[in-house]
C-alpha positions, 0 to 999 in steps of 0.5 A: 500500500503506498502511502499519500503526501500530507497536504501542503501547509502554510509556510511558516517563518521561525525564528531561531533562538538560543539553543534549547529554547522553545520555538512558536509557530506565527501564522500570518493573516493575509493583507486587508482588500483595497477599498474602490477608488472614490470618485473626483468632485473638485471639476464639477465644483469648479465648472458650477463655479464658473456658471455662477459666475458667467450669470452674475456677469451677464445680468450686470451688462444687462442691468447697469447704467453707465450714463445711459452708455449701456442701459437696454432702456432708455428715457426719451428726453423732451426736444419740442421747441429746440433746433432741429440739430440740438435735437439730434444730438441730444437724441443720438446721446441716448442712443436713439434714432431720430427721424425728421418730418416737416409741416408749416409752422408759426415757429421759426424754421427748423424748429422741433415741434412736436415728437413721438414717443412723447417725452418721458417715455421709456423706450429700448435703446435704438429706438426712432424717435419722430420729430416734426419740423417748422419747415415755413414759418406762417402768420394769421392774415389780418382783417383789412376789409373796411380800412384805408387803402393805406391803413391794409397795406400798412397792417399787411406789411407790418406781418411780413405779407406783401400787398397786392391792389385791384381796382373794383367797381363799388359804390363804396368811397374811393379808397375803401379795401372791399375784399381780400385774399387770402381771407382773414385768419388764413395762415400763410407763409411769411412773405406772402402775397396778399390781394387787396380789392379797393375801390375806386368809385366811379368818374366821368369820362370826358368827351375829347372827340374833336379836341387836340392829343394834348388836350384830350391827355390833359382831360383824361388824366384831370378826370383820374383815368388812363389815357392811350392814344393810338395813331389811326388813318382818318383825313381829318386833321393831323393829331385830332382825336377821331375817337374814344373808348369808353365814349365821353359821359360815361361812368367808370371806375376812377384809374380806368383807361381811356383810348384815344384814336388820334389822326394820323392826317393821311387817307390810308385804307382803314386796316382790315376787319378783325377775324372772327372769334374762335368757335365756343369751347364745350362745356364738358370735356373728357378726362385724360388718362394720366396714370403713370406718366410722370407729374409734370408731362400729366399736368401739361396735358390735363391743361391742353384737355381745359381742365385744372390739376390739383398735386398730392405727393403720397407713399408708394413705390413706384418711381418719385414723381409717376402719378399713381391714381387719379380722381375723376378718373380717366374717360369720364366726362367733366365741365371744363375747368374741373381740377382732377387730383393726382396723387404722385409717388414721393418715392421710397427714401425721399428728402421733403421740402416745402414748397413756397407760396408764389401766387400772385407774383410775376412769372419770372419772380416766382421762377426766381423763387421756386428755382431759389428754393432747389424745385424745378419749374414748369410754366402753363397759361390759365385763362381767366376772367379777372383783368387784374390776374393777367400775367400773374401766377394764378395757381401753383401745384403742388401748392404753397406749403406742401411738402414734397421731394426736394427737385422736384416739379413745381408747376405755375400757371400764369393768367391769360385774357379768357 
């Protein structure tokens, strides 16, 4: 039989001592296990940290007040009342954005006068603050009707208006302003004119028939009227007055004119009659069609047509200066002398400016000032009735005062004998 191994022990350290002495056995217990590795915090407690941080910084940028400098909102200063450049400034200061609109104004030109938002407003920074302009300054016409023709022309002049008289007919003394226009409390641009109607009641016309140039001169101008003479064929004798216009004895208003046919001594043929008149116009005439033609080229034939043309620049974005709509509209049929609004495009980024009052002013005068002004002009005849407004701007369109883009056309239409 075959004997097994023992098992295998466990080593064991002795430790030799002196001879003879007795040995313990020590057994060694094995080594504890190592604990897991604990995890790291100190990365996600600095990247908390740093987010704190980061909103602390942001809410102060969103929050503080450096002058104004940063702040997301602002307070809209009050302006009215300041120039136009000022007015700017202050507003570019808060970091707002100013943007210009003009009116006529009784305040001096460009001054601010009136905003929107109102002064006080909190508004985000950037924000467009709208600031209306005096673009004319304007004055209430004054009352003259009654007064001397001295006493109106002193009131008007003494407002910056310039004066205007027409002879009237009136049973009213000579002298005495019958009408006006503009009419009492209109407000109009400074320098201006205003038409005065005076009266100049009424005289007797000599009778010069028969009497010498001289004296019949001497007559006509003794009575307060006008003379003309006119050199005409007749074999009476040389400088006799052969005739008269109005004839001696006749009533008329004081400053009229007078012709005198004076002879020229020689049997000349008389002149050939005059031609007969032109055929009667109709009462009614077919509106054009002027939608999108340009401002002026519509108005030139709106006038050829008989009839007025009234301009409204408005927003739109066809071409600065193409008629965009028409009232009445195109092919209706209108009494002649209807004035037909067009409303004209100003365009999108358009700089307006008014317009100055030339009515009542002499073509090349109000040429003179329209052209001073930057505006183009162009000049149609009108026909009218009045004596006095013959040779005068009668309209003007776009009218005094309007705003409209600077350059733009600015027609006159000048009074011819109807």
């Amino acid at each position: 039989m075959r004997l097994r191994p023992p098992p295998a022990e466990e080593t064991t350290l002795v430790e030799e001592g002196p001879p003879g002495a007795v040995v313990e056995e020590e057994v060694a217990p094995p080594p504890p296990p190592e604990p897991p590795p604990r995890p790291l915090l100190w990365p996600w407690l600095l990247l908390l940290l740093a987010l704190v941080i980061g909103g602390l910084v942001a809410a102060w940028l969103l929050t503080r007040d450096d002058g104004d400098q940063g702040a997301s909102t602002v307070n809209v200063p009050n302006v009215v009342r300041l120039q136009q450049r000022e007015a700017v400034q202050r507003l570019n200061q808060r970091g707002l954005i100013a943007r210009i609109r003009t009116r006529a104004s009784s305040a001096q030109p460009g001054t601010v006068v009136a905003q929107d938002p109102n002064p006080g407003a909190d508004v985000v920074r950037h924000s467009v603050v709208t600031l209306t302009v005096s673009a004319v300054q304007t004055e209430a016409v004054p009352n003259v009707v009654g007064k001397s023709e001295a006493a109106a022309v002193k009131a008007l002049r003494a407002q910056g208006f310039q004066v205007k008289t027409v002879n009237a007919v009136s049973s009213k003394p000579s002298g005495k302003v019958l009408a006006q226009s503009p009419a009492a409390g209109a407000r109009v641009s400074r320098g201006s004119t205003v038409t005065v109607r005076v009266s100049r009641g009424l005289v007797t016309v000599p009778d010069t028939v028969g009497h010498s140039r001289d004296d019949a001169v001497a007559a006509i101008r003794g009575a307060g009227l006008k003379p003309k003479a006119f050199i005409v064929p007749s074999s009476q004798a040389k400088g006799t007055v052969v005739a008269q216009k109005p004839q001696g004895g006749k009533r008329v208003p004081g400053g009229s004119a007078v012709r005198l046919n004076v002879s020229s001594g020689s049997t000349a043929a008389a002149p050939p009659p005059p031609p007969p008149p032109p055929p009667t116009k109709p009462a009614t005439v077919t509106v054009p069609d002027v939608i999108g033609q340009q401002q002026d080229v519509a108005q030139k034939q709106l006038n050829a047509a008989g009839l007025k043309a009234g301009v409204v620049y408005v927003p739109s974005d066809e071409v600065q200066g193409t008629v965009v709509s028409q009232a009445p509209e195109g092919g209706t049929k209108q009494k002649r002398g209807t004035r037909i609004q067009l409303n004209v495009s100003r365009g999108s980024r358009a700089a307006l400016k008014g317009v100055p009052d030339v009515l009542n002013l002499d073509p090349d005068a109000a040429r003179a000032k329209l052209t001073g002004a930057g505006f183009k002009v162009q000049t149609l005849d009108q026909g009218v009735s009045d004596p006095s407004q013959v040779g005068v701007v009668v309209d003007e369109q776009p009218a005094g005062g309007r705003n409209v883009p600077a350059g733009s056309v600015v027609t006159i239409y000048v009074g011819r004998a109807a």
